[in-house]
C-alpha positions in Angstrom: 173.5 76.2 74.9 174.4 78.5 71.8 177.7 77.5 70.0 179.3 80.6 69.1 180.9 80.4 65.7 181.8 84.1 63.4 178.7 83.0 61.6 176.2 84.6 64.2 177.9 88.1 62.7 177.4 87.3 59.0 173.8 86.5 60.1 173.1 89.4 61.8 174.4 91.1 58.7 171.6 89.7 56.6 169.1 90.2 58.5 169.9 93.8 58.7 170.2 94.3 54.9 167.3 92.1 54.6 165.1 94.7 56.8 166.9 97.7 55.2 166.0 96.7 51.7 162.6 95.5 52.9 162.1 99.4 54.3 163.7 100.8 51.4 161.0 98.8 49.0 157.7 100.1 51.4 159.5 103.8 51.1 159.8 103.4 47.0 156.3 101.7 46.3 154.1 104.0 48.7 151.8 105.2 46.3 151.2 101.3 45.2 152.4 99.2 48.4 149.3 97.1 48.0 151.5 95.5 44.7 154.1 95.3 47.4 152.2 93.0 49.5 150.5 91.2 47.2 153.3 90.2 45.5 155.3 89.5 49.6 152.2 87.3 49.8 152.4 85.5 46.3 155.8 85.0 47.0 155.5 83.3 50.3 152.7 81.0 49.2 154.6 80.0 45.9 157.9 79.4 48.6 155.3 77.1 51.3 154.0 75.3 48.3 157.2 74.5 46.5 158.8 73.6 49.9 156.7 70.3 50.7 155.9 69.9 47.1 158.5 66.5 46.8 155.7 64.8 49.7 152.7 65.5 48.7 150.6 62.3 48.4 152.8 60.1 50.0 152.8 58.3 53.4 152.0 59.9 56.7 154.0 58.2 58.7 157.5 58.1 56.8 158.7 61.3 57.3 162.1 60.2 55.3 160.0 59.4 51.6 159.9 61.9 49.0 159.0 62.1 45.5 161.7 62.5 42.7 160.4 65.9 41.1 163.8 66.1 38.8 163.3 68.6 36.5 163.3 67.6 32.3 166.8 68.7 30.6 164.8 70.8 28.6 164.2 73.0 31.4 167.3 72.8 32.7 
Protein backbone atom coordinates (compact mmCIF):
# COMPACT_ATOMS: atom_id res chain seq x y z
CA UNK A 1 0.00 0.00 0.00
CA UNK A 2 1.05 3.78 -0.78
CA UNK A 3 1.37 6.03 2.34
CA UNK A 4 -0.08 9.18 1.43
CA UNK A 5 1.95 12.08 2.94
CA UNK A 6 1.72 16.09 1.11
CA UNK A 7 4.99 15.01 -0.34
CA UNK A 8 3.43 13.07 -3.31
CA UNK A 9 2.29 16.87 -4.48
CA UNK A 10 5.76 18.46 -4.06
CA UNK A 11 6.96 15.50 -6.20
CA UNK A 12 4.72 15.78 -8.77
CA UNK A 13 5.75 19.36 -8.88
CA UNK A 14 9.25 18.46 -9.82
CA UNK A 15 8.69 16.27 -12.06
CA UNK A 16 6.69 18.63 -13.96
CA UNK A 17 9.23 21.52 -13.87
CA UNK A 18 11.79 18.95 -14.51
CA UNK A 19 9.94 17.89 -17.92
CA UNK A 20 9.07 21.62 -18.64
CA UNK A 21 12.61 22.81 -18.41
CA UNK A 22 13.77 19.59 -20.14
CA UNK A 23 11.29 20.67 -23.21
CA UNK A 24 12.14 24.18 -22.89
CA UNK A 25 16.19 23.11 -23.38
CA UNK A 26 15.27 20.69 -26.71
CA UNK A 27 13.08 23.95 -27.99
CA UNK A 28 16.24 26.45 -27.28
CA UNK A 29 19.18 24.08 -28.60
CA UNK A 30 17.28 22.78 -31.92
CA UNK A 31 19.76 23.84 -34.30
CA UNK A 32 22.51 21.96 -32.01
CA UNK A 33 20.42 19.33 -29.77
CA UNK A 34 23.04 16.78 -30.57
CA UNK A 35 25.24 19.06 -27.76
CA UNK A 36 22.06 18.54 -25.80
CA UNK A 37 22.32 14.90 -25.74
CA UNK A 38 25.68 14.48 -25.68
CA UNK A 39 26.08 16.42 -22.82
CA UNK A 40 22.34 14.45 -21.07
CA UNK A 41 24.51 11.40 -21.85
CA UNK A 42 27.91 12.70 -20.25
CA UNK A 43 26.06 13.68 -17.47
CA UNK A 44 24.41 10.45 -16.69
CA UNK A 45 27.49 8.38 -17.17
CA UNK A 46 29.63 10.84 -14.84
CA UNK A 47 26.26 10.49 -12.16
CA UNK A 48 26.39 6.14 -12.63
CA UNK A 49 30.06 6.28 -12.21
CA UNK A 50 30.31 8.58 -9.20
CA UNK A 51 27.30 6.74 -7.61
CA UNK A 52 29.16 3.26 -6.90
CA UNK A 53 32.44 4.87 -7.00
CA UNK A 54 32.94 4.41 -2.77
CA UNK A 55 32.76 0.14 -3.81
CA UNK A 56 34.59 -0.27 -6.38
CA UNK A 57 37.13 -3.10 -5.73
CA UNK A 58 35.81 -4.26 -2.64
CA UNK A 59 34.01 -7.41 -1.63
CA UNK A 60 31.13 -8.93 -3.42
CA UNK A 61 29.38 -10.24 -0.90
CA UNK A 62 29.26 -7.29 1.83
CA UNK A 63 26.98 -5.10 0.46
CA UNK A 64 27.39 -2.75 3.68
CA UNK A 65 31.54 -1.96 2.94
CA UNK A 66 32.56 1.07 1.31
CA UNK A 67 35.59 2.91 0.71
CA UNK A 68 36.29 6.33 2.50
CA UNK A 69 36.71 8.69 -0.75
CA UNK A 70 36.82 11.94 1.71
CA UNK A 71 37.76 14.63 -0.25
CA UNK A 72 41.47 16.70 0.65
CA UNK A 73 40.62 20.18 2.45
CA UNK A 74 42.22 21.63 -0.30
CA UNK A 75 39.43 20.85 -2.42
CA UNK A 76 37.10 21.48 -0.09
Amino acid sequence: TLIRTNKLTALRWEGMASILLLAAGTLLYWPFLWILVCLLILRALILTVLDSFAHYGTPLNDSSFAKNVRMPYFFE
